[in-house]
Backbone as numpy.savetxt, mean C-alpha at the origin, in Angstrom:
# Nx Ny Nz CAx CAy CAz Cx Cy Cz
2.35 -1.44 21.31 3.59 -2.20 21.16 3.28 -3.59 20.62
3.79 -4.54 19.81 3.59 -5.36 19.09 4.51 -6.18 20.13
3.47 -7.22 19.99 4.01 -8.79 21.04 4.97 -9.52 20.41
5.73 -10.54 20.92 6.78 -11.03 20.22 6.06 -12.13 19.74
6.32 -13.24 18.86 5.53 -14.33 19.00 6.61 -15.39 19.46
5.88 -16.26 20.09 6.31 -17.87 21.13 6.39 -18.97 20.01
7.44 -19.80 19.73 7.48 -20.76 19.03 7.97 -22.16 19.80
7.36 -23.19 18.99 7.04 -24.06 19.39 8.15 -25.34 18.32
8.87 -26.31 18.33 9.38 -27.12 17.10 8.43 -28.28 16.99
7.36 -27.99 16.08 7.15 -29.40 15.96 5.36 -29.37 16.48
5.15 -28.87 17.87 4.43 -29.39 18.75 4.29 -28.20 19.52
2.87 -27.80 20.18 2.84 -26.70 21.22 3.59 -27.26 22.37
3.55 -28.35 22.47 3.85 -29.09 23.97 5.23 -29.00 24.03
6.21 -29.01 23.18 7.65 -29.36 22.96 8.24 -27.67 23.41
9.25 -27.76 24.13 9.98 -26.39 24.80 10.06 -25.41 23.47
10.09 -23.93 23.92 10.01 -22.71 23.46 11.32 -22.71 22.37
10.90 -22.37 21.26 12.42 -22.60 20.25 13.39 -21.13 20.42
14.27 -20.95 20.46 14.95 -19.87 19.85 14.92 -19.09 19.20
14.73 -17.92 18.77 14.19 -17.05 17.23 15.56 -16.20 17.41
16.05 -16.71 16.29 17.15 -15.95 15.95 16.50 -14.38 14.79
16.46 -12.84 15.26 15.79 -12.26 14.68 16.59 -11.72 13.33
17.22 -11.85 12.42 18.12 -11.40 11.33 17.57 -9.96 11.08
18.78 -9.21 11.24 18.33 -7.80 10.66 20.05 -7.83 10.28
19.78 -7.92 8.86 20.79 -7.74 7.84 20.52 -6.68 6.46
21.29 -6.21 5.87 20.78 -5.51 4.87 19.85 -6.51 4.04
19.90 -8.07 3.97 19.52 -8.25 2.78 17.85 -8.98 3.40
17.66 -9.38 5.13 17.03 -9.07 6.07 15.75 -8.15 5.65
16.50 -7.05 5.51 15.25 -5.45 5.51 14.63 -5.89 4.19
15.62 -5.71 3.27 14.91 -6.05 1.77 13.99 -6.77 1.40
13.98 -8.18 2.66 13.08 -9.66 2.55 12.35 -8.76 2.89
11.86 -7.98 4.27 10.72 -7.89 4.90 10.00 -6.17 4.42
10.77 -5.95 3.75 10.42 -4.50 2.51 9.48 -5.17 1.93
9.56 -5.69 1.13 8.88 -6.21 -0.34 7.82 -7.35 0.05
7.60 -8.09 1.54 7.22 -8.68 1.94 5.98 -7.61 2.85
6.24 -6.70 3.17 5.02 -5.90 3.23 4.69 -4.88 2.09
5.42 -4.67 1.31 4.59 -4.04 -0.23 4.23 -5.03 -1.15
4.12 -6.41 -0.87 3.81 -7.69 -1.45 2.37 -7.37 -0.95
2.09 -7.35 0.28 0.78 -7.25 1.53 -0.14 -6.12 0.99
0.95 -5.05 0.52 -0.07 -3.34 0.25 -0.60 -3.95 -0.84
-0.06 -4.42 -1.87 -0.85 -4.66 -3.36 -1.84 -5.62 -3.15
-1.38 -6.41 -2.55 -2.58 -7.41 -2.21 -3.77 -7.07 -1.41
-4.07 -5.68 -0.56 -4.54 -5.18 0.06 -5.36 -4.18 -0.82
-4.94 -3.76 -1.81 -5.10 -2.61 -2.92 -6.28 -3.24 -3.40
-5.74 -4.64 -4.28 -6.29 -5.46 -4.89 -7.76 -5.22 -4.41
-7.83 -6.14 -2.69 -8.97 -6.77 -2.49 -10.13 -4.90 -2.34
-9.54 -4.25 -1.69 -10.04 -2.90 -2.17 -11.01 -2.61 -3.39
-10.12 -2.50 -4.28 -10.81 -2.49 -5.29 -12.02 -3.23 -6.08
-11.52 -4.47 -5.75 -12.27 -5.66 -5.89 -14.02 -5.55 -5.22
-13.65 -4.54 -3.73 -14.79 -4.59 -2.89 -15.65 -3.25 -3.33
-14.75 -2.17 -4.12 -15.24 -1.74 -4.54 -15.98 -1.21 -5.90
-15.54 -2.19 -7.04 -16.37 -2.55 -8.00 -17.44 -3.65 -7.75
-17.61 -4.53 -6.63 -18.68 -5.06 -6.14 -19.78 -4.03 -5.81
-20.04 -2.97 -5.25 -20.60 -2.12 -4.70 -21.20 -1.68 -5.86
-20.33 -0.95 -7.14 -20.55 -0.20 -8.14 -21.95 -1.15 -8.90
-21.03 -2.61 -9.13 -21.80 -3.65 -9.73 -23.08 -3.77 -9.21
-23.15 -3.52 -7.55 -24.83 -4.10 -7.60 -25.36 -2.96 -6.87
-25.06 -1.37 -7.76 -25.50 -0.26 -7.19 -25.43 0.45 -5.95
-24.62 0.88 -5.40 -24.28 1.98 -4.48 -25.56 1.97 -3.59
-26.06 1.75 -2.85 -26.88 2.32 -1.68 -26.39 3.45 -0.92
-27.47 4.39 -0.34 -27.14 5.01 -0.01 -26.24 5.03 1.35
-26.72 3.91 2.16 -26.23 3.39 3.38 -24.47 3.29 3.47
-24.35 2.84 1.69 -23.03 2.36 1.53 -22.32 3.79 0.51
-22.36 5.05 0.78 -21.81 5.59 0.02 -20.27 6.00 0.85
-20.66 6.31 1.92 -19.72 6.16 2.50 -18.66 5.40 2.62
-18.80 3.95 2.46 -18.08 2.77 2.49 -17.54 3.07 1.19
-17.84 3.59 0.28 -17.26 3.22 -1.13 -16.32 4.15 -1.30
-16.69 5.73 -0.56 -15.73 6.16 -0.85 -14.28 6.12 -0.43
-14.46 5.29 0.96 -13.65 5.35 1.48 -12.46 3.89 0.75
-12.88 2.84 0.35 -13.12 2.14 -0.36 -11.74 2.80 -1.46
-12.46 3.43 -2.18 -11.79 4.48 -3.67 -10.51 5.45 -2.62
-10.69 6.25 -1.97 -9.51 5.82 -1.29 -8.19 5.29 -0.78
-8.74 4.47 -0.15 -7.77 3.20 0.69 -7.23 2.97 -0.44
-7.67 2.40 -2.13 -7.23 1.62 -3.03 -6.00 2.21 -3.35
-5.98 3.96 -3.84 -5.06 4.19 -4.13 -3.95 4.80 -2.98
-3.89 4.83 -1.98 -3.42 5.18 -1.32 -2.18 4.06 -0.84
-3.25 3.15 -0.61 -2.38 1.92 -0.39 -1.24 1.61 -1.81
-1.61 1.97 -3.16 -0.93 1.35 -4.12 0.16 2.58 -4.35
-0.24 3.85 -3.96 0.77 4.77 -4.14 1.89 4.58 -3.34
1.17 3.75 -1.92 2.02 3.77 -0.96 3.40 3.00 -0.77
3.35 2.37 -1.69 4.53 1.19 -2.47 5.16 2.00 -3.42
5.15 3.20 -3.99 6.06 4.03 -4.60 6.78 4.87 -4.11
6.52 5.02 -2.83 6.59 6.04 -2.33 7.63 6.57 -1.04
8.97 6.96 -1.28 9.99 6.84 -0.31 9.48 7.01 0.95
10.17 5.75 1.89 9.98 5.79 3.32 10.97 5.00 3.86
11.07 6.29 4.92 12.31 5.83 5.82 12.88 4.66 6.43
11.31 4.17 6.70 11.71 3.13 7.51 11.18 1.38 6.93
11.11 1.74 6.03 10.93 0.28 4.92 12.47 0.27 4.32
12.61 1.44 3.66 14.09 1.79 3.11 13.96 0.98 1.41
13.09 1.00 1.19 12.90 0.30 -0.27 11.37 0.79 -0.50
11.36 0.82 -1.63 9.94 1.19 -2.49 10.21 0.67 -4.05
9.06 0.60 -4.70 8.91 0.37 -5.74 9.16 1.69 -7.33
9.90 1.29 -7.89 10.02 2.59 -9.43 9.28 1.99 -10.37
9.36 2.16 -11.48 8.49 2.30 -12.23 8.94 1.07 -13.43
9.94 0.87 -12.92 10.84 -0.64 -13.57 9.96 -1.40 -13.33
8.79 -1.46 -12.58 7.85 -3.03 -11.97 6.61 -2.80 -12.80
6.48 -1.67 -13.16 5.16 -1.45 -14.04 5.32 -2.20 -15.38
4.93 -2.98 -15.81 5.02 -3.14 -17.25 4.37 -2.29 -18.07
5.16 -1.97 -19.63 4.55 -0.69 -20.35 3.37 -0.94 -20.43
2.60 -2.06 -20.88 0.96 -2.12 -21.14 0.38 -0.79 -19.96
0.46 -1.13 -19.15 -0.40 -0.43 -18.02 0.56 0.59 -17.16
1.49 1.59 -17.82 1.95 2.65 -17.26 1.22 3.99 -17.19
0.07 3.83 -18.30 -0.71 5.47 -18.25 -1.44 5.00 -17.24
-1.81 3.70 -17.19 -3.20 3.40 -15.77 -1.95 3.69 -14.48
-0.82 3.09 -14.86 0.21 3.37 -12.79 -0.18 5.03 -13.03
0.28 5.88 -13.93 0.43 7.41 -13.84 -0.50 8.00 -13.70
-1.93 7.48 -14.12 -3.03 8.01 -13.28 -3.52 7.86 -12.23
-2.88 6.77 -11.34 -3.25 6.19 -10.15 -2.16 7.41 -9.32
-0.75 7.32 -9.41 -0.31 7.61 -8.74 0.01 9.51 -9.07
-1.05 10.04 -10.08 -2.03 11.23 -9.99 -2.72 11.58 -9.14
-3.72 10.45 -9.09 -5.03 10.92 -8.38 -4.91 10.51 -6.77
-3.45 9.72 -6.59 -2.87 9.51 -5.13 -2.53 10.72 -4.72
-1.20 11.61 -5.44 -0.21 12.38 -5.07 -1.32 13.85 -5.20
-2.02 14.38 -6.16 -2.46 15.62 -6.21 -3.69 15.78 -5.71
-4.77 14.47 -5.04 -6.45 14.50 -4.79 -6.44 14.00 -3.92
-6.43 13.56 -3.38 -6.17 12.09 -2.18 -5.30 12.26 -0.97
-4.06 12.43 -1.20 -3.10 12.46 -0.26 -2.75 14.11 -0.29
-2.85 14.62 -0.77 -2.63 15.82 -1.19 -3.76 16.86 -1.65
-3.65 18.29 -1.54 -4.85 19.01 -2.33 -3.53 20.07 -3.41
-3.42 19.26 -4.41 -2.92 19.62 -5.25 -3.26 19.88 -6.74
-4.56 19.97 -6.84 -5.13 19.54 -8.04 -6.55 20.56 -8.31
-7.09 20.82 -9.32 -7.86 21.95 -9.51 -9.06 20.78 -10.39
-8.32 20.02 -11.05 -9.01 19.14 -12.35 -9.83 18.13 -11.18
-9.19 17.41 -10.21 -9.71 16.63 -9.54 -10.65 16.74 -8.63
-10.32 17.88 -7.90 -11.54 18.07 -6.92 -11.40 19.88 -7.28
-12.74 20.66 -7.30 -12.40 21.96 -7.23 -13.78 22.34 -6.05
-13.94 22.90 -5.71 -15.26 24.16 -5.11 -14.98 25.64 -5.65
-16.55 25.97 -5.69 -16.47 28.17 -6.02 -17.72 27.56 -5.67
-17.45 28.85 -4.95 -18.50 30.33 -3.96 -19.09 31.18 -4.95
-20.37 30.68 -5.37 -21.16 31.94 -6.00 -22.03 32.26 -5.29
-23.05 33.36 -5.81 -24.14 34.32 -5.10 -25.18 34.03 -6.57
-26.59 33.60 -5.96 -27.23 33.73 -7.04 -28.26 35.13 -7.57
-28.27 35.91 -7.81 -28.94 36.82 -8.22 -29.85 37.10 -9.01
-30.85 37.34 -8.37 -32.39 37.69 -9.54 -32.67 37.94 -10.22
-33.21 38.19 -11.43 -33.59 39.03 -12.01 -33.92 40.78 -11.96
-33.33 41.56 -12.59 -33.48 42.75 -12.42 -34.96 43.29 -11.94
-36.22 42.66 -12.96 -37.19 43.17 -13.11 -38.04 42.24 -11.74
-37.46 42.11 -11.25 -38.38 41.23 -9.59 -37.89 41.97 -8.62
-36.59 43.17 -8.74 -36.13 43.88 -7.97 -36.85 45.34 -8.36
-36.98 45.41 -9.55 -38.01 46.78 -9.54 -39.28 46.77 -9.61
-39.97 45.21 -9.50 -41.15 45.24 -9.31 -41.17 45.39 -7.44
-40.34 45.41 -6.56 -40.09 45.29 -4.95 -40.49 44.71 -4.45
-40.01 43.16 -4.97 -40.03 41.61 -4.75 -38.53 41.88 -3.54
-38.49 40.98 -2.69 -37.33 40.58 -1.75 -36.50 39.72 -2.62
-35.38 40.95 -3.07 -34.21 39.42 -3.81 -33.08 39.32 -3.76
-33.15 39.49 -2.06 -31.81 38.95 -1.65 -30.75 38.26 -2.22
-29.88 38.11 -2.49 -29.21 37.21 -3.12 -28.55 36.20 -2.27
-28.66 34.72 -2.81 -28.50 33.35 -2.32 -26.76 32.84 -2.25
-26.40 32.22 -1.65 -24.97 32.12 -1.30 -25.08 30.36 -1.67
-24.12 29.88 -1.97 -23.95 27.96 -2.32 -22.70 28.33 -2.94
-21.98 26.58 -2.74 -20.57 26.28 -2.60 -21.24 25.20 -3.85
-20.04 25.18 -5.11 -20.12 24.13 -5.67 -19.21 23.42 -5.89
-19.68 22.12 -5.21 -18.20 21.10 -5.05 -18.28 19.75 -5.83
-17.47 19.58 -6.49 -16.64 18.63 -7.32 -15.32 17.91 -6.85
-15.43 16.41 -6.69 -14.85 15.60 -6.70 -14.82 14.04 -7.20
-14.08 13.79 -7.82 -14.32 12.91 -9.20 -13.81 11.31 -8.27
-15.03 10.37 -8.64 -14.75 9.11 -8.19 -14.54 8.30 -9.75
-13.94 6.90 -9.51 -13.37 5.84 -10.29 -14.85 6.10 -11.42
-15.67 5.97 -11.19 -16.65 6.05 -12.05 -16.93 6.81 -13.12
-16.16 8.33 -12.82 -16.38 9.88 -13.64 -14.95 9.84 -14.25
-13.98 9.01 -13.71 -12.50 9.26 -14.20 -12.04 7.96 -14.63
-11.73 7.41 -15.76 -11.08 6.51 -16.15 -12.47 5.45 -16.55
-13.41 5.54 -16.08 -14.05 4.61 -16.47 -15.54 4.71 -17.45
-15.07 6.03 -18.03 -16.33 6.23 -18.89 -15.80 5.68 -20.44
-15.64 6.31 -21.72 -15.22 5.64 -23.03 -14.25 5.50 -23.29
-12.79 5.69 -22.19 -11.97 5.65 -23.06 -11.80 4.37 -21.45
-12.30 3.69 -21.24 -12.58 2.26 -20.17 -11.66 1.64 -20.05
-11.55 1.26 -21.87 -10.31 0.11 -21.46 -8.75 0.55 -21.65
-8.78 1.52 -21.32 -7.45 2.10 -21.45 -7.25 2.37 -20.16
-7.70 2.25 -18.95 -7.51 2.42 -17.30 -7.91 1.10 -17.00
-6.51 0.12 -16.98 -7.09 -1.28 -15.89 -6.34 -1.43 -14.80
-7.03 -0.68 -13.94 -6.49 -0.96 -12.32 -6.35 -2.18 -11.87
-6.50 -2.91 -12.03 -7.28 -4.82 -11.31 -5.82 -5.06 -12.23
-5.89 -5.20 -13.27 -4.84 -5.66 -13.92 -3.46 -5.52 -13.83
-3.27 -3.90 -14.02 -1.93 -3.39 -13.43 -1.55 -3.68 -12.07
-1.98 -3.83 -10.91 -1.35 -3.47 -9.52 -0.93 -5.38 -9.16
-2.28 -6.40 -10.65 -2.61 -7.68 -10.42 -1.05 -7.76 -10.82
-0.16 -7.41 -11.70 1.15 -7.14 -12.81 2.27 -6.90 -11.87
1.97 -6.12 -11.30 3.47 -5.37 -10.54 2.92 -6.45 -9.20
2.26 -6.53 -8.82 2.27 -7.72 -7.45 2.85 -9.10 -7.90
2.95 -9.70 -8.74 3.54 -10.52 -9.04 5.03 -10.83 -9.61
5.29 -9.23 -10.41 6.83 -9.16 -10.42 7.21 -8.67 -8.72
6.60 -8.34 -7.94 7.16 -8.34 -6.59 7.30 -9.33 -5.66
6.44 -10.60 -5.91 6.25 -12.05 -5.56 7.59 -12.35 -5.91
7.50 -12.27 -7.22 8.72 -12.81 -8.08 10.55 -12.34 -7.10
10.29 -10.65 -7.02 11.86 -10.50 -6.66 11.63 -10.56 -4.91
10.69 -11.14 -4.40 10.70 -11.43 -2.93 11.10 -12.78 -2.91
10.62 -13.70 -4.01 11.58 -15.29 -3.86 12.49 -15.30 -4.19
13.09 -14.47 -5.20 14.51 -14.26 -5.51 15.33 -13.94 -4.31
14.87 -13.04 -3.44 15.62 -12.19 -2.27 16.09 -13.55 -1.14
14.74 -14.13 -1.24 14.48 -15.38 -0.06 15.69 -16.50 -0.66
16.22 -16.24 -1.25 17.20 -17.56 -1.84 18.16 -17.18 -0.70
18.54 -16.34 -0.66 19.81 -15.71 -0.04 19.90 -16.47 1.30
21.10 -17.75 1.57 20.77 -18.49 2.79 21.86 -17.66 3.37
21.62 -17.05 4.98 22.19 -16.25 5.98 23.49 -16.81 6.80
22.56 -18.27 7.06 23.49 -19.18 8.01 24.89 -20.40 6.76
24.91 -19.76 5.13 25.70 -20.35 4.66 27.24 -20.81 5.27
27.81 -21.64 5.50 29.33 -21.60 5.68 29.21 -21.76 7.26
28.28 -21.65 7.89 27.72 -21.74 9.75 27.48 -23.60 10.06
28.54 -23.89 10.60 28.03 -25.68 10.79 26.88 -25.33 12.16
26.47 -26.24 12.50 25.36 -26.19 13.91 25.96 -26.15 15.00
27.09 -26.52 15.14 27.84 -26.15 16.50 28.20 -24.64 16.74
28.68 -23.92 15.70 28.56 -22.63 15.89 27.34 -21.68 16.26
26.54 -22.47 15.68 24.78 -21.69 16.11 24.24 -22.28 17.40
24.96 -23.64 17.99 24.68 -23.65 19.47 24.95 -23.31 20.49
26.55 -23.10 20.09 27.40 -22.44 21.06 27.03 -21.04 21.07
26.45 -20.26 20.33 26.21 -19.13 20.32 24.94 -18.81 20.92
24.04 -19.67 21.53 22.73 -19.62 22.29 23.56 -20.16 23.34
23.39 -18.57 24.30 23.10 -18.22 26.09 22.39 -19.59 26.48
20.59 -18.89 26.40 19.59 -19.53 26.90 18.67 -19.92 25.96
18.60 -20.90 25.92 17.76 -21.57 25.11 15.98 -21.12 25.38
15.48 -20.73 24.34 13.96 -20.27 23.85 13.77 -19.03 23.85
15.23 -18.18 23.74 15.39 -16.94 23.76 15.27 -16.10 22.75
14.95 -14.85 22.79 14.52 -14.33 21.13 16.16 -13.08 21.08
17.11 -13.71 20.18 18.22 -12.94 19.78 18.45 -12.26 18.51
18.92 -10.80 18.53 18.99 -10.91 17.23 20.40 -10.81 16.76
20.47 -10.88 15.35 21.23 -11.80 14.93 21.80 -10.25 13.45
22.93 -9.65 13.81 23.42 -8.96 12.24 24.65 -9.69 11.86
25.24 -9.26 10.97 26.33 -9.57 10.20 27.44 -9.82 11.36
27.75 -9.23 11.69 28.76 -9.39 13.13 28.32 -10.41 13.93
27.64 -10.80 14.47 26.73 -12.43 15.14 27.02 -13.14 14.16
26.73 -13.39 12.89 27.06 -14.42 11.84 28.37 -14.65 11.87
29.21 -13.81 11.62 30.36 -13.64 11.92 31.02 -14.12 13.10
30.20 -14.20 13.98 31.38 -14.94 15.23 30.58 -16.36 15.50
29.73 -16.95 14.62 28.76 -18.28 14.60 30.00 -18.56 13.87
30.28 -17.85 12.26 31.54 -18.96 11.69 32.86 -18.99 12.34
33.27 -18.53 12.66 34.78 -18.41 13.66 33.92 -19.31 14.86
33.14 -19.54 15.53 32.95 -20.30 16.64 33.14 -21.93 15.93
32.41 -22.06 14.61 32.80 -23.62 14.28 33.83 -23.65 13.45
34.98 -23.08 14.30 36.08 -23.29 12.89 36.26 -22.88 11.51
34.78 -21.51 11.23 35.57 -21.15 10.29 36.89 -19.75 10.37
């Protein structure tokens, strides 16, 4: 369960403030885009940690870390496209700029069919063969049993997008693109003042107990302006 947090005006020492909690439609939207602001930025440093790795050679210690690494990156960036209930907003494809839409469509490929999914034959495959001897080691009555192995294939950032056709997949760049047109329509959203047309007497009279955590929808706003006369 997630703690509330204690506020303070000014000063730890100064009495517990009020937190009026807004859950308004336009509320959700701030705090939508304000955690898919967080995923890209999260994507980012991902990636970031994991072309560090690539850059000063993979250890073996660290293969693990990387893959997980390759991963997290796209998972997290798919995860901002991707309808959910309880954000109630996601990102389309309006935020991609064209430069870097084949790099979003291969990301959110190798999210939806390899990754999050086993949907894909190109991306990851395995077959079950039997290896078998030579005829003439079986009629010379040599033991030739035949051998059983799984051959498995699964393609990291290194085998996919980043061999010659390189600069035509820029991950760092694209997710760097759409995080900033999302910066962008999260300050736009933040303009939106809640308490417009609310004088301060209506927002005092409407606090019970003071340092109390209330929340606050359209209907509460609503009786803050009718409390100061509007």
């Amino acid at each position: 369960m997630v703690s509330l947090a204690i506020y303070h005006f000014n000063s730890k020492d100064a009495s517990e403030c009020t937190v009026f909690e807004i859950q308004t439609k336009q509320s959700k939207s701030i705090c939508a885009y304000t955690l898919i602001d967080k995923d890209l930025r999260e994507a980012l440093l991902y990636y970031s940690e994991y072309e560090r790795l690539l850059r000063d050679g993979v250890a073996k210690e660290n293969i693990v870390l990387a893959k997980a690494l390759f991963r997290a990156f796209f998972i997290t960036y798919g995860k901002c496209f991707t309808k959910g209930n309880e954000r109630g907003v996601w990102l389309n494809r309006d935020f991609v700029p064209k430069i870097y839409m084949a790099t979003h469509d291969l990301m959110m490929e190798i999210r939806n069919t390899f990754i999050a999914h086993a949907d894909t034959d190109i991306l990851e495959n395995c077959k079950y063969v039997f290896l078998i001897p030579l005829q003439e080691r079986y009629l010379a009555g040599e033991n030739v049993e035949a051998q059983s192995l799984t051959e498995l294939h699964q393609v990291g950032i290194v085998e996919y997008g980043n061999d010659e056709n390189e600069s035509e997949y820029k991950y760092k760049e694209a997710i760097d693109d759409v995080q900033k047109k999302v910066s962008l329509k999260l300050a736009e959203l933040k303009q939106f003042d809640h308490f417009s047309g609310i004088r301060p007497q209506g927002i005092y009279e409407f606090i019970k107990t003071p340092g109390e955590r209330i929340v606050i929808c359209e209907k509460e706003l609503d009786v803050m302006k009718k409390a100061a006369g509007k």
